[in-house]
Structures are given as C-alpha cells and as structure tokens.
C-alpha positions, 0 to 999 in steps of 0.5 A, spaced: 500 500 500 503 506 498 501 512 501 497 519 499 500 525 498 499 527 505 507 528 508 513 533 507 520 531 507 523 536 514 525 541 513 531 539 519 535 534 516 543 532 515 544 526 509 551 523 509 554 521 502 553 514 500 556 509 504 557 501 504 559 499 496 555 505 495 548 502 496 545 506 503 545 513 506 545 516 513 539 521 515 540 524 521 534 528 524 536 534 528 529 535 531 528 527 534 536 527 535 537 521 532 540 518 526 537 512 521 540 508 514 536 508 509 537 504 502 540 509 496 533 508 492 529 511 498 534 518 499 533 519 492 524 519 493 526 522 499 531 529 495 525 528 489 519 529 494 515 524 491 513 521 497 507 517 494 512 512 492 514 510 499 511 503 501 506 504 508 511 500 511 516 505 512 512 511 514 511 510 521 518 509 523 520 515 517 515 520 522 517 518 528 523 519 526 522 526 524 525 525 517 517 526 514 512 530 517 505 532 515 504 537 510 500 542 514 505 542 520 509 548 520 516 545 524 519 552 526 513 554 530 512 547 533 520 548 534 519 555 538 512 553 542 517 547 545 523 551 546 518 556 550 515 551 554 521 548 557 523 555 559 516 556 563 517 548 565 524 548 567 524 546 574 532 548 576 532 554 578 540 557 576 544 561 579 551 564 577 556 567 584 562 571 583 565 570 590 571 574 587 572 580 582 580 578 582 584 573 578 591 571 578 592 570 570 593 575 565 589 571 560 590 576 553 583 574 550 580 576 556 575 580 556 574 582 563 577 587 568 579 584 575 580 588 582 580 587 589 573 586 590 570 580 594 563 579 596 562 582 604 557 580 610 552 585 606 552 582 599 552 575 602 546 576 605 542 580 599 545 575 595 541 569 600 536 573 600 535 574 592 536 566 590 530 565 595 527 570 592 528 567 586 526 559 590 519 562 591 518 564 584 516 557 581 515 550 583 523 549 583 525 542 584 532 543 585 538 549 586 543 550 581 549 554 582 554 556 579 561 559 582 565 563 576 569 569 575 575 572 575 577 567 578 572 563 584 578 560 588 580 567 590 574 567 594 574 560 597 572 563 604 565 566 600 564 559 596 564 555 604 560 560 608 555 561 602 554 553 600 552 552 607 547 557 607 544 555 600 545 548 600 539 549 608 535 554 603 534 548 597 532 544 604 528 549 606 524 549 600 524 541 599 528 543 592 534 538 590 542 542 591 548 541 585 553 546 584 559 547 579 565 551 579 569 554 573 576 555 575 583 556 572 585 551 576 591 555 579 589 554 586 585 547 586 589 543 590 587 536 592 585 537 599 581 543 596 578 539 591 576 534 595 573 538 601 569 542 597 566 535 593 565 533 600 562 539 604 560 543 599 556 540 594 561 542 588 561 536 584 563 539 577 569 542 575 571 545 568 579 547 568 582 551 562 589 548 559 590 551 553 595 545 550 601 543 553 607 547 557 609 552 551 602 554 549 599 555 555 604 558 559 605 564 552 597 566 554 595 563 561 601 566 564 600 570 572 599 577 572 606 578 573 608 574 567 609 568 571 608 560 568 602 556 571 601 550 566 606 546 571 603 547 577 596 546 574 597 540 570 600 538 578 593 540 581 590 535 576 594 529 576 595 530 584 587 530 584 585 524 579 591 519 581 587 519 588 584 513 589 578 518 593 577 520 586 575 514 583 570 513 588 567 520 590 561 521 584 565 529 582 567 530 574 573 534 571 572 537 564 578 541 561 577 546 556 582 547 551 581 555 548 584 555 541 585 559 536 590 560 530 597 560 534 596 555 539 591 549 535 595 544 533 598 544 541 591 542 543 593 535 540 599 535 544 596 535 550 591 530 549 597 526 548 600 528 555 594 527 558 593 519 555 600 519 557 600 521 564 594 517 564 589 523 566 585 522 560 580 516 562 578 520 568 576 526 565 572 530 560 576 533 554 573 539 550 576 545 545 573 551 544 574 557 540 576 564 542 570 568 542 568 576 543 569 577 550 567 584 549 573 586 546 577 583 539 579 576 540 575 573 537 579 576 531 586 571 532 581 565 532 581 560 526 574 561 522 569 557 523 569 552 517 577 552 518 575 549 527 570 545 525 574 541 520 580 542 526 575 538 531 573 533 527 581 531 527 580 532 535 574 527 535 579 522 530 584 523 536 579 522 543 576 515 539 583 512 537 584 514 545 576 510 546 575 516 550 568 518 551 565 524 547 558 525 544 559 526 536 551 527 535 547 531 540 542 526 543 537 531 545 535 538 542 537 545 545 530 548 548 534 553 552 540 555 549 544 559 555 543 563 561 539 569 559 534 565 558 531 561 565 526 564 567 529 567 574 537 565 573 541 570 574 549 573 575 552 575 581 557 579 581 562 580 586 560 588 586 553 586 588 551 586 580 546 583 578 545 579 570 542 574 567 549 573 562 555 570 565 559 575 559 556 581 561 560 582 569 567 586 570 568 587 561 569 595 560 565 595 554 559 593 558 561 598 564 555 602 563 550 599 559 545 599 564 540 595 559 543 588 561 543 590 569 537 586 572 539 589 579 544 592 583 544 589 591 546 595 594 541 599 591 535 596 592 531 602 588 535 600 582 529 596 577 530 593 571 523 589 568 526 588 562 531 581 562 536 582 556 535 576 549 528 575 553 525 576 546 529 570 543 525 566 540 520 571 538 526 573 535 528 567 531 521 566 529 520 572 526 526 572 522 531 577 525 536 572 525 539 567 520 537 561 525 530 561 522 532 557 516 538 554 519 537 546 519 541 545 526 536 550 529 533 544 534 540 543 537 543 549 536 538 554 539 541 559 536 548 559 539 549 565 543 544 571 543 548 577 545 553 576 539 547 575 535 546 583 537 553 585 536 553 583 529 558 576 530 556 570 527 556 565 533 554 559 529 558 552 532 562 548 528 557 543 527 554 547 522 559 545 518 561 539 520 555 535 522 556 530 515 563 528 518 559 528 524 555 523 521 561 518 518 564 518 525 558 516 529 557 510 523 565 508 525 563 508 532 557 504 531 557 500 525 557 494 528 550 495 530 548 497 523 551 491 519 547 486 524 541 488 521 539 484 516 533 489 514 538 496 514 532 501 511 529 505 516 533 502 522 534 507 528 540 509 532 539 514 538 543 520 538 550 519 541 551 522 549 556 522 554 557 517 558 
C-alpha cells in the first residue's frame, strides 16, 4: 500500500554521502536527535519529494523519526512553542556567584577587568536573600549554582560560608542542591578539591589548559608574567591519581581555548594527558576564542577552518576510546543563561545579570540595559531581562537561525553576539556530515547486524 500525498520531507535534516559499496545513506534528524540508514533508492524519493512512492511500511518509523512530517505542520513554530515551554517548565532554578572580582592570570583574550573586590557580610546576605527570592518564584525542584569569575578560588572563604547557607535554603524549600565551579585551576589543590566535593556540594569542575607547557604558559601566564601550566597540570594529576577520586561521584572537564597560534598544541596535550594517564578520568573539550567584549575573537581560526580542526580532535579522543558525544542526543530548548526564567549573575560588586559575559568587561561598564539589579541599591529596577525576546526573535526572522537546519540543537548559539553583529554559529554547522561518518565508525557494528538496514534507528550519541 503506498501512501497519499499527505507528508513533507523536514525541513531539519543532515544526509551523509553514500556509504557501504555505495548502496545506503545516513539521515540524521536534528529535531528527534537521532540518526537512521536508509537504502540509496529511498534518499533519492526522499531529495525528489515524491513521497507517494514510499511503501506504508516505512512511514511510521520515517515520522517518528522526524525525517517526514505532515504537510500542514509548520516545524519552526512547533520548534519555538517547545523551546518556550521548557523555559516556563524548567524546574532548576540557576544561579551564577562571583565570590571574587580578582584573578591571578593575565589571560590576553580576556575580556574582563579584575580588582580587589570580594563579596562582604552585606552582599552575602542580599545575595541569600535574592536566590530565595528567586526559590519562591516557581515550583523549583532543585538549586543550581554556579561559582565563576575572575577567578572563584580567590574567594574560597565566600564559596564555604555561602554553600552552607544555600545548600539549608534548597532544604528549606524541599528543592534538590548541585553546584559547579569554573576555575583556572591555579589554586585547586587536592585537599581543596576534595573538601569542597565533600562539604560543599561542588561536584563539577571545568579547568582551562590551553595545550601543553609552551602554549599555555605564552597566554595563561600570572599577572606578573609568571608560568602556571606546571603547577596546574600538578593540581590535576595530584587530584585524579587519588584513589578518593575514583570513588567520590565529582567530574573534571578541561577546556582547551584555541585559536590560530596555539591549535595544533591542543593535540599535544591530549597526548600528555593519555600519557600521564589523566585522560580516562576526565572530560576533554576545545573551544574557540570568542568576543569577550573586546577583539579576540579576531586571532581565532574561522569557523569552517575549527570545525574541520575538531573533527581531527574527535579522530584523536576515539583512537584514545575516550568518551565524547559526536551527535547531540537531545535538542537545545534553552540555549544559555539569559534565558531561565529567574537565573541570574552575581557579581562580586553586588551586580546583578542574567549573562555570565556581561560582569567586570569595560565595554559593558555602563550599559545599564543588561543590569537586572544592583544589591546595594535596592531602588535600582530593571523589568526588562536582556535576549528575553529570543525566540520571538528567531521566529520572526531577525536572525539567520530561522532557516538554519541545526536550529533544534543549536538554539541559536549565543544571543548577545547575535546583537553585536558576530556570527556565533558552532562548528557543527559545518561539520555535522563528518559528524555523521564518525558516529557510523563508532557504531557500525550495530548497523551491519541488521539484516533489514532501511529505516533502522540509532539514538543520538551522549556522554557517558
């Protein structure tokens, strides 16, 4: 039985070229998150648009996977109406605190400028006293926070005296407690580590080494234009090699910050950490030099240029067998920060924002629009919360997301780069193909065992 002409192909799909002797094709469906392989003949009845011909055994699993949708159903507002109701229904409520305004590095790319200033007995308190606040303003189920900066660690004394109060307040108020910490890594001793996964409920670290010794030292060095990779990479293997570790349930994420003089050295310390044994007990990731309100972005590879560059990182982490998600397994509903409703950032200045790139960048001194509140003016009110309006923005076609295939997983990226004419689109728009044939590579075994191949499904690949 073959099926009326009552269906379209999706507007947001992903086609491998041909694979296996050239007879089949990968789909991948960036709203289900989920990746099938099809037989040639099928791909090009799918590319013709003559969906008559597709015998009615296949259409179920063709719709259920998105690859086809009804005629009538308009997939870009059904994709904003999901967005929109996970930020009403969000039930973690998330809060970033910078305990400091200081740190001990003088990082050239970045964007922020540091001074002395910690968070006294008063912004402790109104900070307190916000998030619960904030807690009363749904039915929150759990109490996210975030230690950021400058650098937290400088405030280590702030992070203790505050985790106690808010880890009784999410108790108080029958919610869940996790926190984070973004950190340069300097001061994260293994006893601070430990003490702070144990006592204080920080069970997510993200460390930033920017490749091996050479590199990292040239950009990542102290103020005072002192070395810093080998006491940070010393923290790590002292913390890893512990056999606390293995048994606490705590996760280190290295970020490795790359542009177009340092790249090629991210693969050296993927070496260095497989080497020194650290690479199985941690997450390892790369990210571009972006606009931190300043002109760093400028330095850093182009955007097809680090795409192509990440599949090389992808082909060195898979011959290591370390864990990393090739395909997002779940959609992007909420894309960032300013988007929760009620998350907001604490500055250790008593300034309140809903975007953590916004706090101690001199371009953004006096742009009072992206102040919320300021905790030591409590006359200071601001209704209006910055990038509110995104997804009406998206929608309304203000951005070039509207058509963009990966809308689903993307989100949009980042809204407040958007606003300042930079492209933030992510190196898996221009590298998802590729993505595909490594997500196959990795699982083929599972395709070739099928005898049937047409229509079978595989899940989005997720971090394990």
């Amino acid at each position: 039985m073959k099926m009326k002409m009552k269906y379209k192909l999706s507007n947001y799909l992903v086609f491998s070229q041909p694979i296996i002797t050239n007879k089949y094709v990968l789909v991948y469906s960036t709203v289900s998150t989920t990746m099938i392989l099809i037989q040639l003949d099928l791909y090009h009845i799918l590319m013709t648009n003559v969906l008559d011909e597709i015998e009615h055994d296949l259409i179920e699993n063709l719709v259920k996977n998105k690859i086809i949708v009804a005629n009538d159903f308009d997939e870009l507002d059904a994709i904003i109406k999901d967005n929109k109701e996970a930020i009403h229904n969000e039930t973690l409520l998330y809060q970033v605190i910078s305990p400091s305004a200081n740190c001990q590095l003088g990082c050239g790319y970045c964007g922020q400028v540091h001074t002395k200033n910690g968070l006294d007995e008063n912004l402790n308190k109104k900070i307190v006293e916000r998030i619960a606040k904030n807690l009363k303003a749904k039915n929150y189920k759990e109490l996210g926070i975030s230690w950021f900066g400058a650098e937290p660690l400088m405030g280590l004394l702030n992070i203790k005296k505050l985790s106690k109060e808010l880890i009784e307040l999410a108790s108080k108020n029958n919610c869940g407690y996790s926190a984070k910490m973004i950190t340069n890594g300097l001061s994260l001793k293994k006893d601070i580590f430990f003490d702070l996964v144990e006592n204080y409920k920080v069970k997510d670290f993200e460390i930033t080494l920017d490749g091996t010794a050479e590199n990292h030292d040239l950009r990542r060095h102290t103020k005072l234009n002192e070395k810093t990779f080998g006491l940070i990479f010393k923290n790590l293997k002292d913390i890893v090699s512990d056999p606390k570790f293995d048994q606490l349930t705590c996760f280190i994420r290295i970020r490795c910050n790359v542009d177009g003089s340092n790249y090629k050295s991210a693969l050296d310390l993927i070496e260095l950490l497989d080497k020194e044994k650290i690479l199985t007990k941690i997450s390892f990731y790369t990210a571009p030099i972006h606009s931190w309100g300043n002109d760093a972005y400028l330095s850093s590879l182009s955007q097809r240029d680090y795409s192509k560059f990440q599949i090389e990182e992808y082909l060195m982490l898979m011959k290591k067998n370390h864990s990393i998600a090739i395909l997002p397994g779940k959609k992007t509903n909420i894309v960032c920060t300013s988007l929760h409703e009620n998350a907001e950032v604490f500055d250790a200045d008593g300034n309140v924002y809903n975007c953590t790139e916004i706090s101690q960048v001199e371009v953004y001194k006096e742009v009072e629009a992206y102040k919320i509140a300021k905790l030591n003016n409590e006359s200071y009110s601001n209704t209006e919360r910055s990038f509110s309006s995104w997804n009406d923005d998206i929608l309304n076609g203000e951005v070039p997301c509207t058509t963009c295939r990966i809308l689903p997983i993307c989100g949009g990226a980042c809204p407040k780069l958007w606003k300042e004419g930079i492209s933030p689109c992510p190196p898996i728009k221009y590298n998802i193909e590729d993505r595909l044939l490594l997500e196959f590579s990795k699982r083929k075994n599972e395709y070739l065992q099928i005898k049937d191949i047409v229509g079978q499904t595989l899940g989005g690949s997720r971090k394990t």
